[in-house]
C-alpha positions as CSV (number, residue, x, y, z in Angstrom):
1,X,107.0,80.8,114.5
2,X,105.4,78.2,116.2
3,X,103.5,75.1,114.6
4,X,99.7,75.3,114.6
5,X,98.2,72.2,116.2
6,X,96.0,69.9,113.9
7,X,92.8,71.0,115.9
8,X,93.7,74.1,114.9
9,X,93.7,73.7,111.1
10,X,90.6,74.1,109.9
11,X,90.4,71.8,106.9
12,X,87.9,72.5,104.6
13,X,86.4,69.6,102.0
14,X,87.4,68.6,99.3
15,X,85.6,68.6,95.7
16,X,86.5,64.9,94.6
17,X,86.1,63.7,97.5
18,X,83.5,60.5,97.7
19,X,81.1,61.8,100.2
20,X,79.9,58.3,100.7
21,X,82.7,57.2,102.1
22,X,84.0,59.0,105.4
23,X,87.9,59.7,103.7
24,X,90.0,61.8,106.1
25,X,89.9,64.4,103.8
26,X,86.2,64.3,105.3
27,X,86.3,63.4,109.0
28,X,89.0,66.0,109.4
29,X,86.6,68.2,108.3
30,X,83.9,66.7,110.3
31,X,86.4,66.9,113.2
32,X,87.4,70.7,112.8
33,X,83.6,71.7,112.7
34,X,83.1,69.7,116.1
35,X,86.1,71.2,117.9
36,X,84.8,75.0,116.7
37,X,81.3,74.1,118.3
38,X,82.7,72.5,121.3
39,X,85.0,75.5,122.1
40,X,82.4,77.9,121.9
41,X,79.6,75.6,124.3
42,X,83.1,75.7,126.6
43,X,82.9,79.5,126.4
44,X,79.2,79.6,126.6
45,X,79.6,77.5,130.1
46,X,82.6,79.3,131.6
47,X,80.2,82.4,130.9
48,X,77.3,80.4,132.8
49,X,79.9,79.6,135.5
50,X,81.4,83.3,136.1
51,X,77.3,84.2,136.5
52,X,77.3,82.2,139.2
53,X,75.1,78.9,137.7
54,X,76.4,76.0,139.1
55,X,77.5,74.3,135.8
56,X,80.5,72.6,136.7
57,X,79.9,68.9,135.6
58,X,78.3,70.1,132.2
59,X,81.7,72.3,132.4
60,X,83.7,69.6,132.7
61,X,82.1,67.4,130.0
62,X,82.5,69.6,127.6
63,X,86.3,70.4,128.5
64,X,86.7,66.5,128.6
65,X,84.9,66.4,125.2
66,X,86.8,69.3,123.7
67,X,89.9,67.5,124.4
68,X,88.9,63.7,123.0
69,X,88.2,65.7,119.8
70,X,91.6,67.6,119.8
71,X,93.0,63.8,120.4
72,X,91.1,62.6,117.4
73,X,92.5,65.4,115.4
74,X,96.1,64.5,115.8
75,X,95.4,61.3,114.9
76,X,93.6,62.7,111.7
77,X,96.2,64.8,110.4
78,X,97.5,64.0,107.1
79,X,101.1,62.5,107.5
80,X,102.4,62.9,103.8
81,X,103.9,59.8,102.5
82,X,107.8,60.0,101.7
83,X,110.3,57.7,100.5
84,X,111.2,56.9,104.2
85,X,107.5,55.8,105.8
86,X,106.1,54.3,102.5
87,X,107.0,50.6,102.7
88,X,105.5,50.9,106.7
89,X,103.1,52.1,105.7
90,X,102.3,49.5,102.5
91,X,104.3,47.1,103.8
92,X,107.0,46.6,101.1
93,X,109.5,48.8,99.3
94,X,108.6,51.1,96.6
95,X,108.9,55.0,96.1
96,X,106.0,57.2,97.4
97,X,104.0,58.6,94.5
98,X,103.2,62.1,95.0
99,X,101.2,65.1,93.5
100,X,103.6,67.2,92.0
């Protein structure tokens, strides 16, 4: 079974979350609400397109768009700390704490 992409997680927010402070639990979701629209204006101007409306460039905008936002949800996604990436990550050795 193939691996969803992280654009296509849709992350939702989470309770104790700070929503003063933009956490990624937050601009992931902020992220996954903005790919969602931009997909279906994409849609909306292929539609415009097929009728004939010259809409190319906005077309094109919103394809470039739609993919700067799938770029800045791979960057988003969580990457769970392990043993292996936590002193890169803090920058000296130690054992990743974890929620178990």
């Amino acid at each position: 079974m193939a691996e969803k992409e992280p654009e296509d997680i849709v992350l939702a927010r989470e309770d104790e979350d700070d929503y003063d402070l933009l956490t990624y639990g937050e601009a992931g979701a902020r992220i996954t609400e903005e790919v969602a629209a931009e997909r279906s204006r994409l849609e909306e101007w292929d539609a415009r397109l097929e009728a004939g409306e010259d809409v190319a460039q906005d077309r094109a905008k919103s394809a470039h768009r739609l993919e700067l936002l799938r770029d800045a949800a791979r960057r988003n996604a969580r990457q769970p700390i392990t043993d292996q990436n936590f002193e890169k990550f803090f920058g000296y050795p130690g054992s990743a704490k974890r929620n178990t």
